[in-house]
C-alpha positions as a Markdown table, in Angstrom:
| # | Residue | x | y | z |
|---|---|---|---|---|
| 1 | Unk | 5.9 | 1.4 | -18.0 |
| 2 | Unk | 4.1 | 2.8 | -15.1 |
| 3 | Unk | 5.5 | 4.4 | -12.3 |
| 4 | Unk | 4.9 | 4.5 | -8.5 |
| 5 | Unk | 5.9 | 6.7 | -5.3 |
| 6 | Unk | 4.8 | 6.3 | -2.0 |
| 7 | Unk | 4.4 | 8.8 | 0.5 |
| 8 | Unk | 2.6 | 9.3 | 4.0 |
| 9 | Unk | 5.3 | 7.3 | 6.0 |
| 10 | Unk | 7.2 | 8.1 | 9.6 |
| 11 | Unk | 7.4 | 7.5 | 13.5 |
| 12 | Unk | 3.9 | 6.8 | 15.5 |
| 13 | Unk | 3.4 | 5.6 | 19.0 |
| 14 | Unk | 1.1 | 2.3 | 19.4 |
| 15 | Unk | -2.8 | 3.0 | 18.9 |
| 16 | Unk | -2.2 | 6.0 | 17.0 |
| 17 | Unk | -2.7 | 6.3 | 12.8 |
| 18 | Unk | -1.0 | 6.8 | 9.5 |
| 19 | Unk | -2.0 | 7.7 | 6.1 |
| 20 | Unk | -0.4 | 6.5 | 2.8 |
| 21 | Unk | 0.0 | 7.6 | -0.4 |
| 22 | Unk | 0.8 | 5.9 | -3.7 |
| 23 | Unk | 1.1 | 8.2 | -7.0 |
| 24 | Unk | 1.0 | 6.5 | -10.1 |
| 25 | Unk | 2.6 | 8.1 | -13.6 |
| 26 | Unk | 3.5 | 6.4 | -17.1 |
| 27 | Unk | 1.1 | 4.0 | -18.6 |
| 28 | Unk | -2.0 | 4.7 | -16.4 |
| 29 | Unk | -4.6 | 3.2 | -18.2 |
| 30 | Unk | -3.0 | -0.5 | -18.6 |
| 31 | Unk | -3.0 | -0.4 | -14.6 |
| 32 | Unk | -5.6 | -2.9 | -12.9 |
| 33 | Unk | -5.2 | -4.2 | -9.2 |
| 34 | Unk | -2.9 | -2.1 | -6.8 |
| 35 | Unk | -1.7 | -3.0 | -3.5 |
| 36 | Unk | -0.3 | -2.6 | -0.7 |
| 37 | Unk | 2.6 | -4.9 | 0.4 |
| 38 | Unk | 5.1 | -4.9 | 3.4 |
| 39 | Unk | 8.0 | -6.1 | 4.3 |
| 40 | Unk | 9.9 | -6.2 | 8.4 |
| 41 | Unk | 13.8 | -6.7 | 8.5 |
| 42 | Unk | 14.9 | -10.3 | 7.9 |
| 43 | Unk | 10.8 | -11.2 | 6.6 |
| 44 | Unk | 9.0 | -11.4 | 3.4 |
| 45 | Unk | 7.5 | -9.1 | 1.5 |
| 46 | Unk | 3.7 | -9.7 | 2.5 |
| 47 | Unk | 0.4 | -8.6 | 1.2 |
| 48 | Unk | -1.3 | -5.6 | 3.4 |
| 49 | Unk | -4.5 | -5.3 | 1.2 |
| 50 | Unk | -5.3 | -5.2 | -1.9 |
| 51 | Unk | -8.2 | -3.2 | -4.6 |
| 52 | Unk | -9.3 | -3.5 | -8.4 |
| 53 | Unk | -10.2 | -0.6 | -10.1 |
| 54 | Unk | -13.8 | -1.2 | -9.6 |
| 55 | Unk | -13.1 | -0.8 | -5.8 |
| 56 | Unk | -13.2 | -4.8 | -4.7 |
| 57 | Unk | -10.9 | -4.8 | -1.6 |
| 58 | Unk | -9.1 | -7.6 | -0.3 |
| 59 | Unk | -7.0 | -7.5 | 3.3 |
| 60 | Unk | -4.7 | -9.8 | 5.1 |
| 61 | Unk | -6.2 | -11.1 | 8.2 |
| 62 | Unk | -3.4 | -9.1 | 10.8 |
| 63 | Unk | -5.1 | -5.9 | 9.3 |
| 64 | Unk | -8.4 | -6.5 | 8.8 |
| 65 | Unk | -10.6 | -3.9 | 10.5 |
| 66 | Unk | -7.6 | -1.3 | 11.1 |
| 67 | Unk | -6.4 | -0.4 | 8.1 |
| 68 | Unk | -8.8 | 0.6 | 4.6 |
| 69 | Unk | -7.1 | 0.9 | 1.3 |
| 70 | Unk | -9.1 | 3.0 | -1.3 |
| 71 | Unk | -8.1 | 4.5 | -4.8 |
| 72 | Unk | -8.7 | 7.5 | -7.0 |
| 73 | Unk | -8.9 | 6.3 | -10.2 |
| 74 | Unk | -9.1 | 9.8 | -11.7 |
| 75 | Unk | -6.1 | 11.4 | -9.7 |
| 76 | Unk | -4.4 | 7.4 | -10.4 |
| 77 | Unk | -3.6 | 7.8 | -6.7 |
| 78 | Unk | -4.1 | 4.5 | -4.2 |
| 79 | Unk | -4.1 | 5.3 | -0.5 |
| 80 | Unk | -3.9 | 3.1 | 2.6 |
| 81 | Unk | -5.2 | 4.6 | 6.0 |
| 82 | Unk | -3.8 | 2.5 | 9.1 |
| 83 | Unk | -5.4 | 3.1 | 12.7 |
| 84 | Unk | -4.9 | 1.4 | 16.0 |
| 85 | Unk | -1.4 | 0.8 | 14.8 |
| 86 | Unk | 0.7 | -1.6 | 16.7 |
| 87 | Unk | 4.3 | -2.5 | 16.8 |
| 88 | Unk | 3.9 | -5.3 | 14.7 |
| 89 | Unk | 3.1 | -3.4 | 12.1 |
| 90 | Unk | 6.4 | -2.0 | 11.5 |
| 91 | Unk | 8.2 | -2.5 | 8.1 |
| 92 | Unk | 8.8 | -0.6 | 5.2 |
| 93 | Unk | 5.5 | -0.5 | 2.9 |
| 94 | Unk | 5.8 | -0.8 | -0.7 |
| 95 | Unk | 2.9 | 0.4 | -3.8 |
| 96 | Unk | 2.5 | -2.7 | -6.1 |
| 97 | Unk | 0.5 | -2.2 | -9.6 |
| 98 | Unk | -0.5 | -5.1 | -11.8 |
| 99 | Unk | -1.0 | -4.6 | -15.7 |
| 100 | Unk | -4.7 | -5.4 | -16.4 |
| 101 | Unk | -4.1 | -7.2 | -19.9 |
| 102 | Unk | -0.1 | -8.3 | -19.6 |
| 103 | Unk | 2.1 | -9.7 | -17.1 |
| 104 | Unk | 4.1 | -6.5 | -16.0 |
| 105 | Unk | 4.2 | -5.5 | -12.5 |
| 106 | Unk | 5.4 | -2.7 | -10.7 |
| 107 | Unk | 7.0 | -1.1 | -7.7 |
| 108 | Unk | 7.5 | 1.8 | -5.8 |
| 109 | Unk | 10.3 | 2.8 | -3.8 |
| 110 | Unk | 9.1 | 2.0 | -0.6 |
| 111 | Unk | 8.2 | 3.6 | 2.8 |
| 112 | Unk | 9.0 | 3.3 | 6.2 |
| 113 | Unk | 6.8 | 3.2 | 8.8 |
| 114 | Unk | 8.2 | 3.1 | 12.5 |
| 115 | Unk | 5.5 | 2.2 | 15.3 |
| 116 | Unk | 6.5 | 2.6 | 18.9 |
| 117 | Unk | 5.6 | 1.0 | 21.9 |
């Protein structure tokens, strides 16, 4: 079992920038990719970006360019630094893990993150 909490959420006006923060705990080691999802009232929960433990990045298209998701590998921390936020991007963001060698995946809590106009 692994666990995940996020952190790093809140209110921000348009342009500004937030930083996110995904702990991991449990069963580190059987952790591969982790990612970011999100997920706006009444939507889907979407993709934000994505990394392997070797650091391969993946982004949706709506971010690409503003927001960079790196990871820690030794700390088991994943981070996701947003800039040049707009009000689109407003939804609460969840930490995803993927086992590297089963099918279990995992999910934090959630965040919220509020951007103003």
């Amino acid at each position: 079992q692994v666990q995940l909490a996020e952190s790093g959420g809140g209110l921000v006006q348009a342009g500004g920038s937030l930083s996110l923060s995904c702990a991991a705990s449990g069963s580190i080691s059987s952790i591969g990719v982790m990612s970011w999802y999100r997920q706006a009232p009444g939507k889907q929960r979407d993709l934000v970006a994505r990394i392997t433990r070797g650091a391969i990045t993946n982004y949706a298209d709506s971010v690409k360019g503003r927001f960079t998701i790196s990871r820690d590998n030794v700390k088991n921390m994943v981070y996701l630094q947003m800039n040049s936020l707009k009000p689109e991007d407003t939804a609460v963001y969840y930490c995803n893990a993927l086992e590297s060698m089963g099918p279990g995946q995992y999910w934090g809590q959630g965040t919220q993150v509020t951007v103003s106009s």
